[in-house]
N, CA, C and O atoms as a MOPAC input file, in Angstrom:
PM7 MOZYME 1SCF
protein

 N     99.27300 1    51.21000 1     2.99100 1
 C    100.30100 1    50.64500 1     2.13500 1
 C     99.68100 1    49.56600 1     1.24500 1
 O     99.19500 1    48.51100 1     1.65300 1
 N     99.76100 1    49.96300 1     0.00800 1
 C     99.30100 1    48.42800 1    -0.92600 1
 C     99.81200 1    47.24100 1    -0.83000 1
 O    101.01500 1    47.00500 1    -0.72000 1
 N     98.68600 1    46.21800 1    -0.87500 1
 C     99.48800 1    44.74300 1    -0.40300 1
 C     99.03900 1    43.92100 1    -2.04400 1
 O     98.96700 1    42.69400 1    -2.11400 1
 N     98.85100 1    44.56300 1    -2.90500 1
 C     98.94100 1    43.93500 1    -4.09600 1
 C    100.10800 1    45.00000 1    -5.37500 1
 O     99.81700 1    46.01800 1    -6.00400 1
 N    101.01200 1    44.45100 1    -5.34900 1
 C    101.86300 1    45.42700 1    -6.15200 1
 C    101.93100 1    45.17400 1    -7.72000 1
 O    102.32100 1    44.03500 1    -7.98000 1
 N    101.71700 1    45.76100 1    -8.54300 1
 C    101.24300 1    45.69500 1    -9.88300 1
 C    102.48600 1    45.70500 1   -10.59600 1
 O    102.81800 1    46.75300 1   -11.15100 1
 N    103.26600 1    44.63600 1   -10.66700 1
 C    104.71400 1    44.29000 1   -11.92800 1
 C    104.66500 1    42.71200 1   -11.67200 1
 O    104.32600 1    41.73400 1   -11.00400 1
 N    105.28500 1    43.29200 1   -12.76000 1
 C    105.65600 1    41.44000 1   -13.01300 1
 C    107.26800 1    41.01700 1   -13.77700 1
 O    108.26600 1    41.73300 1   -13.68600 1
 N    107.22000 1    40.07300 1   -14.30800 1
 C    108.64900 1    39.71100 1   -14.39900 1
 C    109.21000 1    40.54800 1   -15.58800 1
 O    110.41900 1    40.73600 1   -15.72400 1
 N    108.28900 1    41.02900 1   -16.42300 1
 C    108.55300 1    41.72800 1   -17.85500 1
 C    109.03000 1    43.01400 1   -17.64300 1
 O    109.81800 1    43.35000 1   -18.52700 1
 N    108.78500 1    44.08100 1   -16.56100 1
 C    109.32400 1    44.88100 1   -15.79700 1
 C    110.88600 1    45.10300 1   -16.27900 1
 O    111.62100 1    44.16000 1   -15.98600 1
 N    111.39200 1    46.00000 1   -16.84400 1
 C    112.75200 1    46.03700 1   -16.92500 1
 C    113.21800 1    46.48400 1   -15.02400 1
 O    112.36000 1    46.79000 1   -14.19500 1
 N    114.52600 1    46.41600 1   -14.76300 1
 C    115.32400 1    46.80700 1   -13.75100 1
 C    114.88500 1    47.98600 1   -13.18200 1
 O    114.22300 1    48.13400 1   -12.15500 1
 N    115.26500 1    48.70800 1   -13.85600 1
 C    115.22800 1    50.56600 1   -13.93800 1
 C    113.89700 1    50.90600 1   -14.08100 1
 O    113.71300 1    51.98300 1   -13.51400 1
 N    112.54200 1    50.33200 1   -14.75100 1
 C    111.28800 1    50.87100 1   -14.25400 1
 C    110.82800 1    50.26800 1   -12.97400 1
 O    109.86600 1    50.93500 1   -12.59400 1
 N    111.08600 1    49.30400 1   -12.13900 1
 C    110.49700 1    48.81500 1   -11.08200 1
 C    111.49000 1    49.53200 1   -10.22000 1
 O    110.88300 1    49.69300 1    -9.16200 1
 N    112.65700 1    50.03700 1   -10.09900 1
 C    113.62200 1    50.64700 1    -9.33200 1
 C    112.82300 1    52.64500 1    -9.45200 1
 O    112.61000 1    53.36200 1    -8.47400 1
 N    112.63200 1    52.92300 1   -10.55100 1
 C    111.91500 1    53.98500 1   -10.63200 1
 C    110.32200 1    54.42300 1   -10.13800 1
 O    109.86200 1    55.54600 1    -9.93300 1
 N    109.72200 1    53.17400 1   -10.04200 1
 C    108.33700 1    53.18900 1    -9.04300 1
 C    108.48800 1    53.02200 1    -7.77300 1
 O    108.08200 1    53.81500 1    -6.92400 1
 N    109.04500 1    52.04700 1    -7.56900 1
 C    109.75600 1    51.51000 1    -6.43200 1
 C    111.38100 1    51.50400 1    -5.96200 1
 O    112.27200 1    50.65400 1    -5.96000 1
 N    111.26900 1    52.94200 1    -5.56200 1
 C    112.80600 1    53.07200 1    -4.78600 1
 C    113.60100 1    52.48600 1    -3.97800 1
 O    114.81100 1    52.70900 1    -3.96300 1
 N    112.83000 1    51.41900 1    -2.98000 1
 C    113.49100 1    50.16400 1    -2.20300 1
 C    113.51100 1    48.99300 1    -2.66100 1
 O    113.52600 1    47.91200 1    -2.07300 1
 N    113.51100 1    49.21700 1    -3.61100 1
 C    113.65200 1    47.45000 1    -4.48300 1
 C    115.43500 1    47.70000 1    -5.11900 1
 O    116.15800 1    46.83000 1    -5.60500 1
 N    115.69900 1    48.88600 1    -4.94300 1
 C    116.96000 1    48.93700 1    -5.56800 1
 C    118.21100 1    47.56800 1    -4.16000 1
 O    119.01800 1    46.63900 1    -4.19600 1
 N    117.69500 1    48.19300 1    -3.49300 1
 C    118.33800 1    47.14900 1    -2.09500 1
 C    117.93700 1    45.92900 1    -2.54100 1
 O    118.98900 1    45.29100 1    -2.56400 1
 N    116.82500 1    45.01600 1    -3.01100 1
 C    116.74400 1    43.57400 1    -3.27300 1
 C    117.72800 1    43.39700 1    -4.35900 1
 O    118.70900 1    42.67900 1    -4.16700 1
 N    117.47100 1    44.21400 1    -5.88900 1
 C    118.09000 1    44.11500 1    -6.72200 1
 C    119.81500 1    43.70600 1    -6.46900 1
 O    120.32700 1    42.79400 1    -7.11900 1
 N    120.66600 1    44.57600 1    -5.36000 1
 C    121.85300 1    44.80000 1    -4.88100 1
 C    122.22700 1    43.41900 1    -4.84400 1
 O    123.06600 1    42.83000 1    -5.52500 1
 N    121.20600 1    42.84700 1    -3.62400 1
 C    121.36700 1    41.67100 1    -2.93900 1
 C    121.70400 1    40.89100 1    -3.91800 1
 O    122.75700 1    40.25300 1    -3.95100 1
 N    120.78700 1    40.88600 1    -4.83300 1
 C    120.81500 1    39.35000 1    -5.54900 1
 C    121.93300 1    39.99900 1    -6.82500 1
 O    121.80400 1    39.52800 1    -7.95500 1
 N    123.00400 1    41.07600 1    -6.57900 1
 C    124.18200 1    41.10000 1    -7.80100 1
 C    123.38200 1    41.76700 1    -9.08800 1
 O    124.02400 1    41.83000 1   -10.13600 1
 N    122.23700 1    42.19000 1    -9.08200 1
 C    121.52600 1    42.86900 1   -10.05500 1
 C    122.23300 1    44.69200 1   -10.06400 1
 O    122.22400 1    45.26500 1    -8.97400 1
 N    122.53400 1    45.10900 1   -10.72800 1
 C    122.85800 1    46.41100 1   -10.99400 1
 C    122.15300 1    47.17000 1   -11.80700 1
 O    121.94900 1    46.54100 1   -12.84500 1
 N    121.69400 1    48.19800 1   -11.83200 1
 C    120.72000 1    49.28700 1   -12.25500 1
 C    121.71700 1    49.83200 1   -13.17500 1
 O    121.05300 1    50.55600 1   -13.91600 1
 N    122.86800 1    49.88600 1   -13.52200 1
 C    123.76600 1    50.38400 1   -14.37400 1
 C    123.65000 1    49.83400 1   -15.38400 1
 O    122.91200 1    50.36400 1   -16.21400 1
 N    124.30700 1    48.59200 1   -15.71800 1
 C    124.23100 1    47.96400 1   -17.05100 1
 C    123.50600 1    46.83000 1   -17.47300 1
 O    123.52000 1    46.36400 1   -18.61200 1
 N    122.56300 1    46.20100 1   -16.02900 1
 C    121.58500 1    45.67300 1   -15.84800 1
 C    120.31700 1    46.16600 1   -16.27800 1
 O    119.40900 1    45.45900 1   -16.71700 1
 N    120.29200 1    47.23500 1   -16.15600 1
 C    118.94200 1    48.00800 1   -15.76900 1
 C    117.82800 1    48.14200 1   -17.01000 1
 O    116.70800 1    48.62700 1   -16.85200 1
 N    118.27000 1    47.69600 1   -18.09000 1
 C    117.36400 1    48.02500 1   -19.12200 1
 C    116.85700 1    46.82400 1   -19.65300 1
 O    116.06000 1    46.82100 1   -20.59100 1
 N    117.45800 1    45.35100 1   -18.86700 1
 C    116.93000 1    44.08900 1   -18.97900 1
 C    115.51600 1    44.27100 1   -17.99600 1
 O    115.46200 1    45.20800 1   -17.19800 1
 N    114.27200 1    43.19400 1   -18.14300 1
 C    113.28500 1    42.93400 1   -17.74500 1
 C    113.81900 1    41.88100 1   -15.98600 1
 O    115.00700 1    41.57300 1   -15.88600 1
 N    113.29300 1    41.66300 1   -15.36800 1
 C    112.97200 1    40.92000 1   -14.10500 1
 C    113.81100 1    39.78700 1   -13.96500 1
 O    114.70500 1    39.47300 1   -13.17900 1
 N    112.86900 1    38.86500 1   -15.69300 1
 C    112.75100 1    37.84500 1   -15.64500 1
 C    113.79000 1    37.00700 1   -16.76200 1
 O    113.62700 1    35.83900 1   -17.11400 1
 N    115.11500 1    38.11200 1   -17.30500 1
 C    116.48100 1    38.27000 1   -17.79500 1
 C    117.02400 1    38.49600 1   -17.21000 1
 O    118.02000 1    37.81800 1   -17.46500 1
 N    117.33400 1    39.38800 1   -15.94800 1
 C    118.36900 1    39.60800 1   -15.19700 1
 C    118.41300 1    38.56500 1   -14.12900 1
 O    119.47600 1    38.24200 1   -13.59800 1
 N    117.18800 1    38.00400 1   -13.79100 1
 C    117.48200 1    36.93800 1   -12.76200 1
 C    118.22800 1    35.64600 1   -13.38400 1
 O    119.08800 1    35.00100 1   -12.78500 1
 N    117.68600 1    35.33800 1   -14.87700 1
 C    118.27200 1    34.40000 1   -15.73400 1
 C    119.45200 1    34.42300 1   -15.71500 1
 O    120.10400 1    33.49400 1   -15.23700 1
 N    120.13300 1    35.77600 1   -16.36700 1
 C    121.66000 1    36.07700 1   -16.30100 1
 C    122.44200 1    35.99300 1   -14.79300 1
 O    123.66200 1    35.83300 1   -14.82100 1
 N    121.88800 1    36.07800 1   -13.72400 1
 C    122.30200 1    35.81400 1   -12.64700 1
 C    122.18400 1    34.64500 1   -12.15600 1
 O    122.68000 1    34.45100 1   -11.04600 1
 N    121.53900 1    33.61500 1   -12.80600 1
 C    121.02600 1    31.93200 1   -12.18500 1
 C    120.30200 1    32.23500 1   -11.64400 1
 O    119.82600 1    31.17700 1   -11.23200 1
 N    119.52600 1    33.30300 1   -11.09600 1
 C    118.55300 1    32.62900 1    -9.73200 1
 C    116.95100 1    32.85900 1   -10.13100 1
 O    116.57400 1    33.76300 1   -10.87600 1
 N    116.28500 1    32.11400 1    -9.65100 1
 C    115.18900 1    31.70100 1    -9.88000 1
 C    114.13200 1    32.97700 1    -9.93900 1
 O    114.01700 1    33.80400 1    -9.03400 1
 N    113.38700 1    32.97800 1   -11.17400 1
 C    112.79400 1    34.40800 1   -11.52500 1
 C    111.39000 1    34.94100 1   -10.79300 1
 O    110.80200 1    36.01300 1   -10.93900 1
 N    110.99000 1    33.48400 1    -9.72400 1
 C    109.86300 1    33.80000 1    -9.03000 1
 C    110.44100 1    34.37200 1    -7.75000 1
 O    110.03500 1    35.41400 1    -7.23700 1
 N    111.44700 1    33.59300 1    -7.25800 1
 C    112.15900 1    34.31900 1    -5.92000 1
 C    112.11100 1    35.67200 1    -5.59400 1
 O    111.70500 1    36.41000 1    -4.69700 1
 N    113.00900 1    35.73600 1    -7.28400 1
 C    113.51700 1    37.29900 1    -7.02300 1
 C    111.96900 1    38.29800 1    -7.53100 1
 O    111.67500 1    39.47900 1    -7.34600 1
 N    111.54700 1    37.63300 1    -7.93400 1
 C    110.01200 1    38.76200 1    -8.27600 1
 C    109.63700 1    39.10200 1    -6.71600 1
 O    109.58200 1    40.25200 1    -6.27900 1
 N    109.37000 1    37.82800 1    -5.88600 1
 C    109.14800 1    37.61100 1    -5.14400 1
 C    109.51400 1    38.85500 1    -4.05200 1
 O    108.68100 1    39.63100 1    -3.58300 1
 N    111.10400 1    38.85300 1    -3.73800 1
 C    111.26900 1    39.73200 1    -2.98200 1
 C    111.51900 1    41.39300 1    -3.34900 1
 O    111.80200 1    42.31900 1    -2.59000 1
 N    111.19400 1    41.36800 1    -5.50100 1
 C    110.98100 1    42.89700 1    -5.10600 1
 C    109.61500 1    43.22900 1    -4.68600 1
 O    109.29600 1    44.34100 1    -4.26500 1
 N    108.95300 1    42.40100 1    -4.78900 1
 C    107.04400 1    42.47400 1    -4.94800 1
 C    106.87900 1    43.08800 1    -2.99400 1
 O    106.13400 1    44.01200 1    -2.66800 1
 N    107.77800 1    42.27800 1    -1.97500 1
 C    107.86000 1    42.64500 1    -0.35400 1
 C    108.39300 1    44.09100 1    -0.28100 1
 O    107.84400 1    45.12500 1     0.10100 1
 N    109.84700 1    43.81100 1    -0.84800 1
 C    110.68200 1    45.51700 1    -0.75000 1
 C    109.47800 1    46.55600 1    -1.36200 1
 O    109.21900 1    47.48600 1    -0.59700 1
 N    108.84300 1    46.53300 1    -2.41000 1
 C    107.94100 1    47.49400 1    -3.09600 1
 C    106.37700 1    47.40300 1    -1.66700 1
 O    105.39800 1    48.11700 1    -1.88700 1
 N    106.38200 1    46.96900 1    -1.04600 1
 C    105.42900 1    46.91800 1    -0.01500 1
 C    105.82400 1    47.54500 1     1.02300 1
 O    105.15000 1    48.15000 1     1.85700 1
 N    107.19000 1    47.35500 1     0.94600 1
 C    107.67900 1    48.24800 1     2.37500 1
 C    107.46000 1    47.16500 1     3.38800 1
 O    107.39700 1    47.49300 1     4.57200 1
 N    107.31900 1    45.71000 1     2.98800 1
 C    107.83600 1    44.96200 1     3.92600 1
 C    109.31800 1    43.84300 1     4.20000 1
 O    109.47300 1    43.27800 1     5.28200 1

């Protein structure tokens, strides 16, 4: 399993959900939606949601590890 995962915050929704199929579950968590969300980057949708854009990188970067 790779322990260095290659995205970053510029990443729209829907391509890190499309490499990474269990990041759709972090996305959920944090109120992110792949519907009308999904064509914003990482580091806009966390903006539009308030929460902090390293966090949430943060925990798709684990979910995309499969940890």
């Amino acid at each position: 399993m790779p322990t260095d995962i290659a995205l970053d915050e510029r990443w729209t929704v829907n391509d890190t959900i499309a490499r990474y199929p269990a990041t759709i579950a972090v996305f959920n968590r944090f109120g992110i939606d792949s519907c009308c969300g999904g064509v914003a980057s990482i580091e806009e949708a966390a903006r539009r949601e308030g929460i902090d854009a390293a966090t949430l990188l943060e925990a798709v970067r684990r979910a995309a590890r499969g940890a």
